[in-house]
N, C-alpha and C positions, 0 to 999 in steps of 0.2 A: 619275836614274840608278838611284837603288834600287829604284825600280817597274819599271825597266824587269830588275833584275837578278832581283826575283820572279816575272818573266811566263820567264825564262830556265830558273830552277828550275823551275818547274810545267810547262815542256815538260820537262825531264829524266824525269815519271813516265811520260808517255805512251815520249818514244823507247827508256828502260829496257824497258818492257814490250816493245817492239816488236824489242828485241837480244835479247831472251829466248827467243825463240820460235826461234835460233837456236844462241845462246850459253846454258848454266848461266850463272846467277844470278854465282856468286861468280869465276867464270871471265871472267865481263864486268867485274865491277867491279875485278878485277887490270887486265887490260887497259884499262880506262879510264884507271888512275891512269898504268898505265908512258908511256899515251901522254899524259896530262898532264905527267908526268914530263920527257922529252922536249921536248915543248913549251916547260917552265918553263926548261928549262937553254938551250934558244937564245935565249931572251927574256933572261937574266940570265948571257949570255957576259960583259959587259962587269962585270959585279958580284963572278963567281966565286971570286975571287983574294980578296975581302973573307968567305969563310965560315971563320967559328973555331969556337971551342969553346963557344960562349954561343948562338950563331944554332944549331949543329946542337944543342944540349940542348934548347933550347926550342922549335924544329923536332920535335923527338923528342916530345914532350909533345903538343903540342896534334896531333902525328900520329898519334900513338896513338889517342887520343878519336874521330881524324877517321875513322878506319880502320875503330874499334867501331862507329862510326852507321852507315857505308857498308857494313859487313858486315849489319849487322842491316838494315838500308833495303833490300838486293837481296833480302833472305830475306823478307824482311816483305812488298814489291810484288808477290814473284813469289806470296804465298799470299792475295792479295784485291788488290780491282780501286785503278786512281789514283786513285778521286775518295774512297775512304777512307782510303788510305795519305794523302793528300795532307792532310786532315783533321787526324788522329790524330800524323802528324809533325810540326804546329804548336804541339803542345802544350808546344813546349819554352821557348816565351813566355811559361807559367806555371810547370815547372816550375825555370827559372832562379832568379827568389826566395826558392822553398822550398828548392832546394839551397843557395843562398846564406847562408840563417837554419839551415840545418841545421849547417854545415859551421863559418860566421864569426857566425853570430847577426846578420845583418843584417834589420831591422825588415820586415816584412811587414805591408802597410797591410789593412784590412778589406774594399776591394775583390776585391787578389787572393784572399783565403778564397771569398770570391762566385765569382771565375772557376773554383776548385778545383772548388768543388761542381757551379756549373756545367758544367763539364767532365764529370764522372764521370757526371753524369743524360745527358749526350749521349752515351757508351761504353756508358752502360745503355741507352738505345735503339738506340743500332747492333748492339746484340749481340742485341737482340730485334727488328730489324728486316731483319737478313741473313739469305739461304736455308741458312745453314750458321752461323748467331749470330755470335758472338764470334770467327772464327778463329782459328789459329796466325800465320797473316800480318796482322790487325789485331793480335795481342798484339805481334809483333816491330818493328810498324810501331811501337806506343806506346813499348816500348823504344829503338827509334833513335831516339825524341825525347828521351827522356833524354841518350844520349850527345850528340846535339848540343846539347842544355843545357850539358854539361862541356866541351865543347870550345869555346861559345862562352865560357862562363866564365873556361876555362884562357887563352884568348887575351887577355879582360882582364884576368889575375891576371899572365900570366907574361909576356906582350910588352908593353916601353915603349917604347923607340925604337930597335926593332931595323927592321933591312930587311926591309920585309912581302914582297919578290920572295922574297929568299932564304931565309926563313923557310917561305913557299907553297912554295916548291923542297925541302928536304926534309920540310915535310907530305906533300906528293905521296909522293915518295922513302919516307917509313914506312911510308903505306896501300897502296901497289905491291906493298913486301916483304911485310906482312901481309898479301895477298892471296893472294900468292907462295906463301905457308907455309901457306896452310888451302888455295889448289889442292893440294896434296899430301897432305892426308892427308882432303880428300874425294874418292871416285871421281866422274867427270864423264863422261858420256853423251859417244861419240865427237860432232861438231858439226863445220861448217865455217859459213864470216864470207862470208855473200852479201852482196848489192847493200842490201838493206835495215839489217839487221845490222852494218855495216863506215859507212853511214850514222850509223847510233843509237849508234856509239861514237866516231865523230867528233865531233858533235853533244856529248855528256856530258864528252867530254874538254875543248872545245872550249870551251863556252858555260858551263856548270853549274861549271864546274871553276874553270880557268885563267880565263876573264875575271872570273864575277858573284865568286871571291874577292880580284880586285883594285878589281873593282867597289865591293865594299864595303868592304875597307880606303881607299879611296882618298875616298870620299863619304860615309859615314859618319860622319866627325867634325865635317862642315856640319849635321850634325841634334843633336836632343836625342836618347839612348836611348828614350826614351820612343814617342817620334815616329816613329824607326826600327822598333822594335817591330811597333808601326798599320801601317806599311807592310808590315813583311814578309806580317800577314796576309791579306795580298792571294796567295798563295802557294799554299792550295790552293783559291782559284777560279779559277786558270787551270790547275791541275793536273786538277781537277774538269771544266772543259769541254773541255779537250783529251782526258779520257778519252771524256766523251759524244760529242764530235766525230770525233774519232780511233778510236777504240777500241768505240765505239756499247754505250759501258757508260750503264746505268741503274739508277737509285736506286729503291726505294721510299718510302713516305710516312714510315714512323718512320727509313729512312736519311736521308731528306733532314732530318725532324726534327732528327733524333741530329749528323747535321753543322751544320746549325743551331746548336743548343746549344752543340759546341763553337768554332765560328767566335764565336759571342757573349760565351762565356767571355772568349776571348781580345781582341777587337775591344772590347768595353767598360771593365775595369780601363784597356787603354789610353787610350781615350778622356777618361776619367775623367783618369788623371794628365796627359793632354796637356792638357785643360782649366786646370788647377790651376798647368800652367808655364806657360802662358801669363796666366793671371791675377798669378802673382806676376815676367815678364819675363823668363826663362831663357830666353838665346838662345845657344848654343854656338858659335856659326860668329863670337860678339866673342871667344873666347878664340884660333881658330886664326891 
């Protein structure tokens, strides 16, 4: 179910690009959420009556974060191609521990320092290996990987056993209104929602949104972290071939490098700590 919820993600880069070409950027990703939004309240009629003051605080939090990624992620795709957004927005598998030891001083093994560095020798060839370097759209793509660090953070810091529907119901519900509020003080190129466009935002609402975040609250806690991690980086090689496939984008040799390096950043520390739980018997699905 989690691989299947990473091949979902990595179509969201290709059908975003593809709502774009009809819809602004920040204008899609409003309407994505309100129709997630939507969505989530017919799925959780029968729950409604249980939301108080603890589920919308803590709604409110990790919707925030979720709002800051999806803002920067439509700004970030629409200024370089999937298969480097897709990349560069992984990196939030490494910098989860660094924000973690920054923030609570949580131990950071000598692995992830390897995946750091490795990482950044990859950002330094994509940057010398694009027709226009480093972009404004790879830099904002790096940054929504940040935000989605905090946000998966904030979800393990601040949710324990609340109801992950109604929780998903007003994350939606913040990144809508925060959408809501930056339509209005950016101007947006007049647009209308054809046959393709009206697709690509079903699709995000649809797939990327409302299922893969029940998807993963719901399977997730039959894995180790660890293990989870390994799988999401499956995430951008399907974001990657739907761009070549879809989109008939193409890499050169120091991109392909450069995405290289950082898929191995990430793909290896885990590797490494999955080896090491299974050597010492960590199996999480005895606790649920």
């Amino acid at each position: 179910m989690l691989v299947l919820t990473t091949f979902l993600w990595g179509g969201s880069f290709v059908f975003n690009k593809l709502g774009f070409r009809d819809i602004p950027p920040v204008n899609f990703m409003f309407l994505r959420f309100v129709l997630a939004t939507l969505i989530m309240t017919i799925v959780c009629l029968p729950r409604l009556r249980r939301i108080d003051r603890s589920v919308m605080g803590k709604g409110t939090v990790v919707g925030l974060a979720l709002a800051a990624a999806n803002i920067s992620f439509v700004f970030g795709l629409s200024g370089t191609t999937a298969s480097r957004a897709g990349f560069l927005n992984n990196l939030f598998v490494l910098l989860i521990p660094l924000l973690c030891y920054l923030v609570w001083r949580e131990r950071i093994d000598i692995w992830s320092f390897f995946g750091i560095s490795m990482a950044l020798a990859g950002l330094w060839l994509l940057a010398r290996g694009g027709a226009e370097g480093f972009s404004h759209g790879d830099l904002l793509s790096t940054v929504c990987a940040l935000f989605i660090a905090i946000q998966i953070i904030g979800v393990s810091k601040v949710l324990r056993n609340d109801d992950v529907y109604l929780v998903s119901l007003v994350q939606f519900a913040v990144a809508a209104v925060a959408g809501g509020i930056l339509c209005l003080f950016i101007p947006a190129r007049p647009f209308h929602i054809g046959l393709l466009s009206a697709g690509s935002l079903l699709y995000c609402a649809i797939f990327p949104t409302v299922i893969c975040f029940t998807l993963q609250n719901k399977y997730q806690r039959y894995t180790t972290p660890t293990k989870a991690g390994l799988i999401y980086t499956l995430d951008p090689v399907w974001s990657m071939l739907g761009g070549m496939v879809v989109l008939g984008e193409r890499m050169n040799g120091k991109e392909w490098v450069g995405c290289g390096f950082i898929f191995g950043a990430v793909a290896i520390p885990m590797l490494i700590r999955r080896y090491r739980e299974w050597r010492i018997g960590i199996d999480y699905r005895r606790a649920v």
